[in-house]
C-alpha positions as CSV (number, residue, x, y, z in Angstrom):
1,X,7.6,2.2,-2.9
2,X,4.4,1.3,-1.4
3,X,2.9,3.2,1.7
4,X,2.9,0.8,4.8
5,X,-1.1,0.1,6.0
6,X,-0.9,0.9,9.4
7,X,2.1,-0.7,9.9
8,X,4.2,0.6,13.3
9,X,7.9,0.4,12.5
10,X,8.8,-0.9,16.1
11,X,6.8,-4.3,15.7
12,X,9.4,-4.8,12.5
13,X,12.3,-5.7,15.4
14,X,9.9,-8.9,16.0
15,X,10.8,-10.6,12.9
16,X,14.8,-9.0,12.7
17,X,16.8,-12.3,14.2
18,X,14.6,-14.4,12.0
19,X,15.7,-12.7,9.0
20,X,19.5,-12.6,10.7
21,X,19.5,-16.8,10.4
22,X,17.6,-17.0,7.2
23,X,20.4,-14.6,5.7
24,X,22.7,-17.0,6.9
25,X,21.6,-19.5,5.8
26,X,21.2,-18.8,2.5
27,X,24.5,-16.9,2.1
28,X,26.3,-20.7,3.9
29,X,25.9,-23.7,2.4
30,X,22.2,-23.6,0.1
31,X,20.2,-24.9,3.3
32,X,17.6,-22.6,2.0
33,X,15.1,-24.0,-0.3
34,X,14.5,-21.9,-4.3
35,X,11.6,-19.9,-3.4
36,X,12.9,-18.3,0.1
37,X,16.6,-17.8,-1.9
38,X,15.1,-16.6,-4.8
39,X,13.5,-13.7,-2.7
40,X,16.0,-12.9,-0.2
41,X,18.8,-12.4,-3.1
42,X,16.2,-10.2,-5.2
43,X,15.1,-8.3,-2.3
44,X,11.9,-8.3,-3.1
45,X,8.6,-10.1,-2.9
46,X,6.5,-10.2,-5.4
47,X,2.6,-11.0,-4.5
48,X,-0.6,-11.4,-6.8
49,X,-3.3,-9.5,-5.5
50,X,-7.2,-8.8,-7.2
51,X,-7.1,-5.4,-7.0
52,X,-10.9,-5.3,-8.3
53,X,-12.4,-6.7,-5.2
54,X,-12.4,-4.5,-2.4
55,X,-11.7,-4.6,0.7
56,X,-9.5,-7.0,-0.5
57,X,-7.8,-5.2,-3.0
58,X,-8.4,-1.7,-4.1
59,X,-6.8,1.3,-5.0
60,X,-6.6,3.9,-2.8
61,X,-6.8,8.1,-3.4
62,X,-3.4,8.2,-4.5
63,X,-3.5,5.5,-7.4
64,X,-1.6,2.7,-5.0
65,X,-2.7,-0.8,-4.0
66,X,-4.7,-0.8,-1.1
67,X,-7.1,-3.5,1.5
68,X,-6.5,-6.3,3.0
69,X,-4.3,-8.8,0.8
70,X,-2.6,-6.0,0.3
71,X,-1.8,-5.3,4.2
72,X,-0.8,-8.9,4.1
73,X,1.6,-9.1,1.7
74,X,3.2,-5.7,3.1
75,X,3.6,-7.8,6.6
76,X,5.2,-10.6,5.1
77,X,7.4,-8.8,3.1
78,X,8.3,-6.4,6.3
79,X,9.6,-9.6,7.9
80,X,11.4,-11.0,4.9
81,X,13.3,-7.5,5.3
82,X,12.5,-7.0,1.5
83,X,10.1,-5.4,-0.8
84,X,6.9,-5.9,-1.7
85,X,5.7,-6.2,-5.1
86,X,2.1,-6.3,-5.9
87,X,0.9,-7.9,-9.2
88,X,-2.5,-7.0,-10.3
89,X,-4.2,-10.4,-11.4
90,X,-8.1,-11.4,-12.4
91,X,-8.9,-13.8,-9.0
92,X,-9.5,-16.8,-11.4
93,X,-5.9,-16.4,-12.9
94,X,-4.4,-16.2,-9.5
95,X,-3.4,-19.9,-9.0
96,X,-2.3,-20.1,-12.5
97,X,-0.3,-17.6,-12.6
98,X,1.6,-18.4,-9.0
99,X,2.4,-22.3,-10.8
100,X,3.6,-20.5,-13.6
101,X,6.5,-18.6,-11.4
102,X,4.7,-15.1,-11.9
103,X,4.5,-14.3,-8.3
104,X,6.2,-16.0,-5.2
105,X,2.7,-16.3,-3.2
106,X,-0.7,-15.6,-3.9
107,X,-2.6,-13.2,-1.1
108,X,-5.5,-14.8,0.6
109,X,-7.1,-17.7,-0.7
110,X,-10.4,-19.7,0.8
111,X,-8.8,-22.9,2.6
112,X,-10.6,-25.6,0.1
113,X,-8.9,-29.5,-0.3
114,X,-9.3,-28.3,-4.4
115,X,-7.2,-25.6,-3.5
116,X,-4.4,-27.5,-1.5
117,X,-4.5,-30.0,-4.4
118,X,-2.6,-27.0,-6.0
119,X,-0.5,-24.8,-3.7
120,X,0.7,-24.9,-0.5
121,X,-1.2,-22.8,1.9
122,X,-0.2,-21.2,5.0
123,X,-1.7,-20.8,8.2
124,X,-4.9,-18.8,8.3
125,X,-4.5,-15.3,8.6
126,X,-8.2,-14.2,8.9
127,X,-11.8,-16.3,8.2
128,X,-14.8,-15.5,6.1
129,X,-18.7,-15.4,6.7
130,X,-19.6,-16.6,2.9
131,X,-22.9,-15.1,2.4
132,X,-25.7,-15.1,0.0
133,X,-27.7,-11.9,-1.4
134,X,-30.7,-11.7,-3.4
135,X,-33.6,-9.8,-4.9
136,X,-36.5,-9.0,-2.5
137,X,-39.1,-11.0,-4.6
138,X,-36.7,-14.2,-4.0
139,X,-37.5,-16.4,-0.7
140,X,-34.0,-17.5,-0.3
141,X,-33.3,-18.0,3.3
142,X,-31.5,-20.9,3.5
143,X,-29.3,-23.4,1.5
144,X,-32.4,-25.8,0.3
145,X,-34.3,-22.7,-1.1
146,X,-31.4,-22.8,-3.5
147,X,-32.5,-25.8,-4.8
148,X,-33.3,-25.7,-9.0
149,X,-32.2,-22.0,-8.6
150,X,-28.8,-20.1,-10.4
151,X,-26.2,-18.2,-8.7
152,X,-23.2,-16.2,-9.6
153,X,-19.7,-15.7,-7.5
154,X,-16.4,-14.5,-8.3
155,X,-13.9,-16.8,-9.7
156,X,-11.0,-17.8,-7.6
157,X,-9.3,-17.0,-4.7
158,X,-11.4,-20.7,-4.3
159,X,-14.4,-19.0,-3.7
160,X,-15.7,-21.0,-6.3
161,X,-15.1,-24.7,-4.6
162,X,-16.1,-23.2,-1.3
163,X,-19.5,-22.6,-3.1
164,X,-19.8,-25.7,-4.7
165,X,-19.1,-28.0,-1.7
166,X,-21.9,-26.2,0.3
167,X,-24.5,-26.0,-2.6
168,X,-28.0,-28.5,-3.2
169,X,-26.7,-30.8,-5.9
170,X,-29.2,-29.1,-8.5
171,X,-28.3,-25.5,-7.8
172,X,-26.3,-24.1,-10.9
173,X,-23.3,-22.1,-10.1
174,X,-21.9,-19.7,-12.8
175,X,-18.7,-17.9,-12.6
176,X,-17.7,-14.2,-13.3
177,X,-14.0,-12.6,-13.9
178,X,-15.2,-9.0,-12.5
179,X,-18.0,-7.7,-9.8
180,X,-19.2,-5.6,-13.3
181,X,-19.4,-8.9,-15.3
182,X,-21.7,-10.1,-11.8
183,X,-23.4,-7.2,-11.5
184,X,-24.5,-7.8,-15.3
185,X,-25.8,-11.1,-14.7
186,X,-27.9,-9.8,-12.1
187,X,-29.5,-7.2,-14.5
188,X,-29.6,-9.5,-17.3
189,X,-31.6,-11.8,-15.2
190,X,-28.8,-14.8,-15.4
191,X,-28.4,-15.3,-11.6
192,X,-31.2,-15.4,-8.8
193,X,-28.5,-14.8,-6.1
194,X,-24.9,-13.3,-5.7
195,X,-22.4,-15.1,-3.3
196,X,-19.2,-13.7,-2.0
197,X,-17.6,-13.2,0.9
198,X,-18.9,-10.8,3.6
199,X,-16.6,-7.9,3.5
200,X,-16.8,-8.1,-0.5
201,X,-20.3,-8.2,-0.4
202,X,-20.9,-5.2,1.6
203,X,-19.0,-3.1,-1.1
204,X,-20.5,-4.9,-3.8
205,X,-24.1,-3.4,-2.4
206,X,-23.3,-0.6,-2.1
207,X,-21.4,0.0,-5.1
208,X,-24.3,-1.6,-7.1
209,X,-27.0,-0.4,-5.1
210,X,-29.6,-0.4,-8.2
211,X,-29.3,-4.2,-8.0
212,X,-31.5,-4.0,-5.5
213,X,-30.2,-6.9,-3.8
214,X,-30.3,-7.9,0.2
215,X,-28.2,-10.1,2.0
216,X,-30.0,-13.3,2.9
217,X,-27.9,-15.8,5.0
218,X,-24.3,-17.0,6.0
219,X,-24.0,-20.0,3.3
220,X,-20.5,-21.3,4.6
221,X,-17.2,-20.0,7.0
222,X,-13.7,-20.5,5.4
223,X,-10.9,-19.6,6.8
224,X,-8.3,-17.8,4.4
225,X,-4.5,-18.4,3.8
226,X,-1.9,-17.3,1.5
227,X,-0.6,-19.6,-1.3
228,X,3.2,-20.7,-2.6
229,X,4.3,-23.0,-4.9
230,X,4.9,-26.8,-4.1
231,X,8.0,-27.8,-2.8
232,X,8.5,-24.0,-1.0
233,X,8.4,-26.0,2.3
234,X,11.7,-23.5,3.8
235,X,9.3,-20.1,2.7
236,X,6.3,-22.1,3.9
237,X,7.5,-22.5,7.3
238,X,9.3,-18.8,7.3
239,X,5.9,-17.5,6.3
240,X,4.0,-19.4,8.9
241,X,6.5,-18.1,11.5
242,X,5.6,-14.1,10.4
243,X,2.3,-15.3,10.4
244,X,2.6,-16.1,13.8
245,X,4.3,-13.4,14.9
246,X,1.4,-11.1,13.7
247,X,-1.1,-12.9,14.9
248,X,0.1,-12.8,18.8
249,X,0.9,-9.2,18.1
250,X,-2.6,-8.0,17.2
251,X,-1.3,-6.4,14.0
252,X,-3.9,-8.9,11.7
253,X,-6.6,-8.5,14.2
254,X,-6.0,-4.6,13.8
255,X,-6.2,-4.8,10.2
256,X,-9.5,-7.2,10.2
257,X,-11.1,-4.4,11.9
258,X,-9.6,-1.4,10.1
259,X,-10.3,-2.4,6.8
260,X,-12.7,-5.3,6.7
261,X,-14.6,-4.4,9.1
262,X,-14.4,-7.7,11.1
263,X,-13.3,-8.9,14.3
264,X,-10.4,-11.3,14.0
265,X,-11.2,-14.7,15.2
266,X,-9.3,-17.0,16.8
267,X,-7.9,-19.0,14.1
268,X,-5.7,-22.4,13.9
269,X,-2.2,-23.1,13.0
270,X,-1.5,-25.7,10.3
């Protein structure tokens, strides 16, 4: 079994009589939709993760999934009263793979109308600073210096359609797997400019320091929520209401500033 990420065993009692009715429920008469059934007879939850893009998802000293979706998805699973199960997934398969029934939800996803086109997404759990990088001898400072240039980001986890709203029309936008197969383009001269979210992008500096890349400007803010299946609407609202619960706690503020670094905003309900 996973080790909890600064989880504190007392703040579990919040979510107890919530999983007392759910139980109930589903044991009565079916009032409880597949998706919350499904997990709550298994006992466990299974969650797609990146584990390649850190502090996201890592691994830690000991071999074992790690960061912030991570976290997350040990929360939710904490209230559920079950287990979590992490699946280790490429970010552009993510979506895929949750449509395909390979994983109940999806850890966090940038909040994009292409991405709620596809899964239902929860209430935010933290936000992003989406932020551009580039070499020295490149006067990017804002989004119209982009203009006729290329730029690489990771695929999904909607990072992607974040970008692409926010870009000039005649910016080209290509899209790598892996940080390696981005930090390749960069050598190979096949972006100008890397995009990513904040916390990613610190790591992916200073893990590729000889890049020689430096952080230019906030392109876009997005705020980040985890993804289910359509038609989930009972674990939708179950998940919202753990959400909830460790949101007024300060358990996700304390992880946004344990592991990403990042005070926790104030952030809306959907």
């Amino acid at each position: 079994m996973l080790r909890p990420i600064g989880l504190h065993k007392r703040r579990a009692l919040l979510a107890a009589p919530l999983m007392t009715a759910l139980l109930g429920s589903a044991r009565a008469d079916g009032g409880v939709d597949d998706g919350l059934r499904r997990i709550l007879q298994r006992r466990e939850l299974h969650v797609l993760v990146s584990l390649g893009v850190p502090p996201f998802g890592d691994l830690d000293a000991m071999g074992e999934p790690a960061g912030f979706d991570v976290a997350t998805g040990q929360i939710l699973a904490e209230g559920l009263g079950v287990r979590p199960v992490f699946h280790d997934v490429l970010p552009s398969q993510r979506l895929a793979r949750l449509r395909a029934g390979q994983g109940d939800v999806t850890a966090n996803i940038t909040v994009t109308a292409e991405d709620a086109r596809q899964v239902l997404l929860t209430s935010p759990v933290t936000r992003a600073d989406i932020v551009l990088a580039s070499l020295v001898r490149h006067t990017l400072r804002r989004p119209i210096d982009l203009q006729g240039h290329t730029v690489g980001v990771l695929g999904g986890a909607g990072l992607e359609g974040a970008v692409g709203e926010t870009l000039p029309r005649d910016t080209q936008m290509l899209v790598y797997d892996t940080r390696r197969d981005l930090a390749a383009a960069v050598e190979q001269g096949a972006i100008e400019a890397v995009i990513l979210r904040r916390p990613v992008m610190w790591r992916f500096l200073a893990d590729f320091p000889r890049l020689g890349l430096t952080q230019r400007f906030i392109l876009t803010r997005r705020l980040m929520s985890v993804g289910l299946r359509f038609g989930e609407h009972d674990l939708l609202r179950t998940l919202n209401s753990l959400i909830f619960l460790a949101r007024t706690s300060g358990r996700l503020a304390a992880l946004s500033e344990v592991i990403l670094a990042t005070p926790q905003p104030d952030l809306p309900s959907f």
